[in-house]
C-alpha positions as CSV (number, residue, x, y, z in Angstrom):
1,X,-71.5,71.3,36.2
2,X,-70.2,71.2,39.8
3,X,-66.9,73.0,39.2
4,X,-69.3,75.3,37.6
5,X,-71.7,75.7,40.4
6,X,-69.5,75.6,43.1
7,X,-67.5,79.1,42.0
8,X,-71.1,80.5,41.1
9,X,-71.4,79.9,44.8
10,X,-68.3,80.9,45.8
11,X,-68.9,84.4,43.7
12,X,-72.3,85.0,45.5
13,X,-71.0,84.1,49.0
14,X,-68.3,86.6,48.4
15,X,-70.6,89.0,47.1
16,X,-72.9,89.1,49.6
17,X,-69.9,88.8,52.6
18,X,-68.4,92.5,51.2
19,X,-69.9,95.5,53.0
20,X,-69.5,97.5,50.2
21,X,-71.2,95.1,47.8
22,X,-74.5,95.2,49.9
23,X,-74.4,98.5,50.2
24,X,-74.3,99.2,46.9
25,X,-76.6,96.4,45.8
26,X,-79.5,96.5,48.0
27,X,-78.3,99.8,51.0
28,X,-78.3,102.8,48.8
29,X,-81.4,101.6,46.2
30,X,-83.3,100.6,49.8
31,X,-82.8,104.1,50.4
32,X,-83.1,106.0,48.0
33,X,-86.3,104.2,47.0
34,X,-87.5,104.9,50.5
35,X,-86.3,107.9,51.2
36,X,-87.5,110.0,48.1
37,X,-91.0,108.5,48.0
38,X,-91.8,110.5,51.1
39,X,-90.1,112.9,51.2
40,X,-91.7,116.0,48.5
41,X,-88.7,116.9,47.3
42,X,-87.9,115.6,43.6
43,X,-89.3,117.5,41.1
44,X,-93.2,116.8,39.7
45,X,-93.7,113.5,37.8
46,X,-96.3,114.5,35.9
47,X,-99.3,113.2,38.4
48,X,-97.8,110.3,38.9
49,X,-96.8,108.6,42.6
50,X,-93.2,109.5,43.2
51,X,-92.9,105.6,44.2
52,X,-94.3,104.8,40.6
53,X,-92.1,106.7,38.9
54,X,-88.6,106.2,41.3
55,X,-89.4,102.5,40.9
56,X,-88.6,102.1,37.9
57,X,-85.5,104.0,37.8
58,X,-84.0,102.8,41.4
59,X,-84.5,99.0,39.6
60,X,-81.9,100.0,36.6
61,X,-80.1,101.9,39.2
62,X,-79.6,98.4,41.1
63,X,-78.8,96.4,38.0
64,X,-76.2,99.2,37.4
65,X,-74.2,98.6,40.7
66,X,-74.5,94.9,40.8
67,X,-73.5,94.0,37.2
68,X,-70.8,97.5,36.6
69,X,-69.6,98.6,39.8
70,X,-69.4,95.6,42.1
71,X,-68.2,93.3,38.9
72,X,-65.8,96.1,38.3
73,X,-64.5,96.2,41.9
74,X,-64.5,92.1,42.6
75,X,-62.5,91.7,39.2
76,X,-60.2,94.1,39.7
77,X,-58.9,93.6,42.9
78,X,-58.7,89.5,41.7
79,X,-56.6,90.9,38.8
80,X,-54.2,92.5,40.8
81,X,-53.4,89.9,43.5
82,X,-53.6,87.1,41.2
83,X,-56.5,85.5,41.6
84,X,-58.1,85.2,37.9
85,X,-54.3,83.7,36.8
86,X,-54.7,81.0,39.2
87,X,-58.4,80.0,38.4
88,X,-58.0,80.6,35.0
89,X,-56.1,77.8,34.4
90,X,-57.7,75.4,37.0
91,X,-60.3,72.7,35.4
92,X,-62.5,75.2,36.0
93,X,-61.1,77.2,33.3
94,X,-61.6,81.0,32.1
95,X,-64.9,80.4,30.3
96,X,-66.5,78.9,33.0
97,X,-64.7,80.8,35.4
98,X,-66.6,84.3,33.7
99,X,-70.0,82.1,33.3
100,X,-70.0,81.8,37.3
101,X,-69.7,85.6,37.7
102,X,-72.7,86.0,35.1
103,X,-74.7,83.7,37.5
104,X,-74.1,85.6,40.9
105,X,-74.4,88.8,38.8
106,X,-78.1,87.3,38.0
107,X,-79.1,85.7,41.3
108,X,-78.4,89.2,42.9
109,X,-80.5,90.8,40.5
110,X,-83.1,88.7,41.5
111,X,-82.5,89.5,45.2
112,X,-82.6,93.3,44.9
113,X,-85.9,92.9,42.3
114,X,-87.6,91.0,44.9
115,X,-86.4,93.4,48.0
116,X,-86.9,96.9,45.9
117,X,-90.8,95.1,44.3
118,X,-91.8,94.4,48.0
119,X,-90.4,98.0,49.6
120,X,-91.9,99.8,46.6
121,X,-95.4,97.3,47.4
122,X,-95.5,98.3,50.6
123,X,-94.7,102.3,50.1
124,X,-97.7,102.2,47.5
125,X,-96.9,101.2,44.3
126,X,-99.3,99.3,42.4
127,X,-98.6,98.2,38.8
128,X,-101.2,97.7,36.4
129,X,-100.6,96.0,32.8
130,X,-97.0,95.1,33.1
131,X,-95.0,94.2,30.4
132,X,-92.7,91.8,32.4
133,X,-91.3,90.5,29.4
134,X,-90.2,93.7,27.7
135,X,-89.1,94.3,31.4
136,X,-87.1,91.6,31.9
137,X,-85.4,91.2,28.2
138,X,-84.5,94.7,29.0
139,X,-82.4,94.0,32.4
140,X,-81.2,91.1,30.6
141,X,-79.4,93.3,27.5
142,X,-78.4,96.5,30.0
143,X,-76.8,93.9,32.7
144,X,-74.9,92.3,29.3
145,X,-74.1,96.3,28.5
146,X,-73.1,97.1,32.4
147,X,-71.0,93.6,32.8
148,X,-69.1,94.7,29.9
149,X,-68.5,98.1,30.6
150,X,-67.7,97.0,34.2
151,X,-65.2,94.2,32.3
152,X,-63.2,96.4,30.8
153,X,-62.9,98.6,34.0
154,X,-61.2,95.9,35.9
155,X,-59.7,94.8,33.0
156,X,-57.2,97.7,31.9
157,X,-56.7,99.7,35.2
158,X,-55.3,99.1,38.2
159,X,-57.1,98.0,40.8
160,X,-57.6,101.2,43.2
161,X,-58.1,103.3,40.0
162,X,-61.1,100.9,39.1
163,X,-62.7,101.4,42.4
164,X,-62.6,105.5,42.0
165,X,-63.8,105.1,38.2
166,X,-66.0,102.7,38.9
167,X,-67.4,104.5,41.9
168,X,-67.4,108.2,39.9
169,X,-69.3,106.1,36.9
170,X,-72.0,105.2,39.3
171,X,-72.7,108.7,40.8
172,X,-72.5,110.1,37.5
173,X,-75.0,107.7,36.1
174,X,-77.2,108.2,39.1
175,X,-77.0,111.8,38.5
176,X,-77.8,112.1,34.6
177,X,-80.2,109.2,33.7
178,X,-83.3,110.1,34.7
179,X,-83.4,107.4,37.5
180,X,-84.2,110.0,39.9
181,X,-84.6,113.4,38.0
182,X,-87.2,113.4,34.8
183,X,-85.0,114.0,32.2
184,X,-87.4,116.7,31.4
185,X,-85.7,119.0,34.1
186,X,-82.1,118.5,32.8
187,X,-80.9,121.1,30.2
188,X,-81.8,120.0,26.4
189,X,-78.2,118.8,25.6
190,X,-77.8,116.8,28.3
191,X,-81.1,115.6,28.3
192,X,-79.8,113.6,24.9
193,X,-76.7,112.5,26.1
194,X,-78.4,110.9,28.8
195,X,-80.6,109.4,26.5
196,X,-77.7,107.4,24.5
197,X,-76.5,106.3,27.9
198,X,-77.3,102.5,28.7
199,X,-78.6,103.8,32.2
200,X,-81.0,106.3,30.3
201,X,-82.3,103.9,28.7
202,X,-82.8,101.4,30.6
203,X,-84.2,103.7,33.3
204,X,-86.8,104.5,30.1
205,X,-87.5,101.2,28.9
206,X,-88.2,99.7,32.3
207,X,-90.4,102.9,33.0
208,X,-92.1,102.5,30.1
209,X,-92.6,98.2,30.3
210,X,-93.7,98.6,33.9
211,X,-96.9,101.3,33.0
212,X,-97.9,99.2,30.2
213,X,-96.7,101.2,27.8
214,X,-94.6,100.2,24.7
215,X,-90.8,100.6,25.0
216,X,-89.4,103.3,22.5
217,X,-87.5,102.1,19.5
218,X,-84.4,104.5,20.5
219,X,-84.1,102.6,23.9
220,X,-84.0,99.2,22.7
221,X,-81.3,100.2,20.1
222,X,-79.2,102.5,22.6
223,X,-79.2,99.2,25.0
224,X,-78.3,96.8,21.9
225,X,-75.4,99.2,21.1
226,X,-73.9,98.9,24.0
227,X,-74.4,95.4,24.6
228,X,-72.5,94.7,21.9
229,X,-69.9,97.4,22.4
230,X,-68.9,97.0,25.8
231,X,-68.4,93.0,26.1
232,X,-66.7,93.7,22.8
233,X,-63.7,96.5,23.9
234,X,-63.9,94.1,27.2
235,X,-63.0,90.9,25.8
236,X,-60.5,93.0,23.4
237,X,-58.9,94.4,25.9
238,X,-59.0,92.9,29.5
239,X,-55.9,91.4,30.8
240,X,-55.9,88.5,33.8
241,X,-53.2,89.6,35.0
């Protein structure tokens, strides 16, 4: 276990020591969060608070960039200079080695949950009949779905051309799955593509877990899917070196 916890250190320490990493973990979510819950200029949610409706979304939006785009980043740039070889075959060895990523990827998770739960406290937001276990099996299966996708990223490009894909991913994501536009507004067709999209619906499920409400069928299976998938065509395909 100490090999083990020691480079699940080293991987957070890291993490959190990257500009670019915080930004994208806890800076832009921040942000946004703040930022378009007072400011009148998203489209109508329905009744609802816009901080009780972004809330939900900016959350999948933060699992998104911590367990796709900085994974894909971090891994990639280890590929190319050598660094997964060299720890790979260390005692540490290459399960391990991926088992200590999983852990930073989840104690960050935790860090932007507790940072975005107390900004989007104090900005108003007041949940009532929470499924937090629906909420929380659903982060669980999207960041599996996200670390895969992010995986394969780092594990088939080059280095630089997984930072602009993984970067171009994110704003695309951001843009089409209903984190901070109702779906409702987006033209039919690519209201459904968003909907198969592992952002959509975990953007959906989470919105639905955290009004009380049940989560639909479709998400759950969309998330599955690409849980499955994605680590899948990742462990298929990723090269350490």
């Amino acid at each position: 276990m100490r090999p083990l916890l020691a480079q699940a250190g080293a991987e957070l320490s890291m993490t959190l020591r990257r500009g670019e990493s915080v930004l994208l973990a806890l800076g832009i979510p921040v942000l946004l969060l703040g930022f378009f819950s007072t400011v009148e200029v998203l489209p109508s949610t329905a009744g609802d608070e816009p901080v009780a409706f972004l809330f939900p979304g900016i959350l999948a939006l933060a699992v998104m960039s911590t367990a796709m785009v900085s994974l894909a980043i971090a891994t990639g740039f280890e590929r190319q200079y050598g660094v997964l070889k060299r720890l790979g075959t260390t005692p540490l060895g290459r399960p391990r080695l991926l088992l200590a990523k999983t852990m930073a990827v989840v104690a960050i998770e935790v860090l932007q949950l507790v940072v975005l739960l107390a900004e989007a406290w104090l900005l108003g937001y007041r949940p009532t009949g929470t499924h937090i276990l629906a909420a929380a099996v659903a982060i669980v299966v999207a960041t599996m779905a996200f670390a895969g996708i992010g995986m394969l990223l780092a594990g088939t490009l080059p280095a630089l051309t997984t930072l602009a894909a993984a970067n171009g991913l994110y704003l695309v994501l951001l843009l089409l799955s209903g984190m901070l536009i109702p779906l409702e507004e987006l033209p039919p067709g690519l209201a459904g593509v968003a909907r198969l999209l592992p952002s959509g619906a975990l953007a959906e499920a989470l919105r639905a877990a955290l009004a009380g409400s049940v989560v639909p069928t479709r998400a759950w299976l969309v998330l599955a899917v690409w849980a499955v998938l994605a680590p899948t065509l990742a462990a298929a395909r990723f090269r350490w070196e």
